[in-house]
N, C-alpha and C positions, 0 to 999 in steps of 0.2 A: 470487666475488662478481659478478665481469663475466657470466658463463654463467647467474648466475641471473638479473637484470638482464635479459639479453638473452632469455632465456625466458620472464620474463614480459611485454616489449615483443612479443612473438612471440605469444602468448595471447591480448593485446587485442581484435586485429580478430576473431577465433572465439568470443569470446567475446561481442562485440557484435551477430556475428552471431545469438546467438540470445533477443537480445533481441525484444521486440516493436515491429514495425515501424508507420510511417502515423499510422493516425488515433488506432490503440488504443496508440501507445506517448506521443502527445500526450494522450489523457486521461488515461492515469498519472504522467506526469511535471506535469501539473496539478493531479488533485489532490493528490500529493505535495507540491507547492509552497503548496496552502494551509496556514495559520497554524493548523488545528484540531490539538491533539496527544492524542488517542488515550490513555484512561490519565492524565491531567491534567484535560480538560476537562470540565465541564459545564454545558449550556445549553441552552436549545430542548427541543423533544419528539418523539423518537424518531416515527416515521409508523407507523403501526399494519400489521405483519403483513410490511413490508418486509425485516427479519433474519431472519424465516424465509424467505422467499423466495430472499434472496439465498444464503443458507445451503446452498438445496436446487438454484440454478441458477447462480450467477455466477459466471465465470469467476475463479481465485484466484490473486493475485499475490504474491509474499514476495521477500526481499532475499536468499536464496540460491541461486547458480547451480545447484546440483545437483537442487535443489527437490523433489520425492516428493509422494506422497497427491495427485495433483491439484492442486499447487503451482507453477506457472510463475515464473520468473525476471521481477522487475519491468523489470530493464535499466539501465542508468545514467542516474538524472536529476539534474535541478542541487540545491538545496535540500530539504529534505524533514523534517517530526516527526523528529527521532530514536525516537520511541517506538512508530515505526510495525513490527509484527511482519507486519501481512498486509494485504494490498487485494481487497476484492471486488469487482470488476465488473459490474454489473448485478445486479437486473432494469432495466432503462433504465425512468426517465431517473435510477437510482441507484447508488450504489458506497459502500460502506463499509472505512473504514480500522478497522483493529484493532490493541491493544496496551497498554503501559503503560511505567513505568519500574521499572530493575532497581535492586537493591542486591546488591552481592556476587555477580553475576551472578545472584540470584533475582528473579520478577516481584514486586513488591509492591502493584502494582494494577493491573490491566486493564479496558478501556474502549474502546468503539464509538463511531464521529462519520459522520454521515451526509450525506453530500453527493449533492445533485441539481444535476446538467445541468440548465443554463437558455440562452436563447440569444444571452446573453452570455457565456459559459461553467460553468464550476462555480462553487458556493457552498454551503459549513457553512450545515445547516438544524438540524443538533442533536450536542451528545455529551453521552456517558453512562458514568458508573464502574458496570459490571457487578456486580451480586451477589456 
C-alpha cells in the first residue's frame, strides 16, 4: 500500500508536467469552470458555421492523460461540468465543450455549448443536445 502511495505521489509533478501551461492552461481551466453542462443544456443559438471550423482547426482537449487521435490532456483544474468529454480550443475568439451524461457507463445524450472570449473573460453564448 505504502509503495503504491508513494508512486503515485512520485507521478504528480510528471504528470503536471504535461499539462498545458500559461495562458492556454488559464483558458481551459475557465472555461471548465463555467456553469454550461454539455449534454444537459439548452439555450441560445449555436453561431452559424463555428462547429465546423472548430472541428476542422481547434486544438482538442479531454480529461485523459494518454489522450490519442489528436487529443491533449486538459490538465488539472478546479471545478468543471462532469459531463464534459472534450474541449475545443478555438477558432478564437471560441471553444466548445462537448459531452453528455452516462448511464451504466453508456452516453444517453450528447451536446455542444459554445463559449466566446470577451474581455472580461469567457461566457455560455449557447448549448445544444446534438441529433
Amino acid at each position: 500500500m505504502r509503495r503504491a502511495a508513494l508512486a503515485v505521489l512520485l507521478l504528480v509533478p510528471v504528470l503536471a508536467g504535461c499539462a498545458p501551461k500559461g495562458e492556454r492552461r488559464e483558458a481551459i481551466c475557465a472555461i471548465q469552470a463555467l456553469p454550461a453542462r454539455p449534454g444537459f443544456d439548452r439555450f441560445g443559438a449555436p453561431p452559424p458555421g463555428v462547429e465546423k471550423l472548430a472541428q476542422a482547426t481547434a486544438e482538442v482537449y479531454g480529461p485523459g492523460i494518454a489522450g490519442g487521435y489528436g487529443v491533449r490532456w486538459w490538465g488539472p483544474c478546479g471545478p468543471s461540468a462532469r459531463s464534459t468529454d472534450m474541449l475545443l480550443l478555438g477558432p478564437a475568439p471560441w471553444a466548445l465543450t462537448k459531452g453528455g451524461p452516462r448511464a451504466d457507463g453508456h452516453q444517453v445524450a450528447y451536446g455542444t455549448c459554445y463559449h466566446r472570449r470577451e474581455a472580461d473573460g469567457w461566457r455560455t453564448v449557447a448549448c445544444r443536445i446534438n441529433p
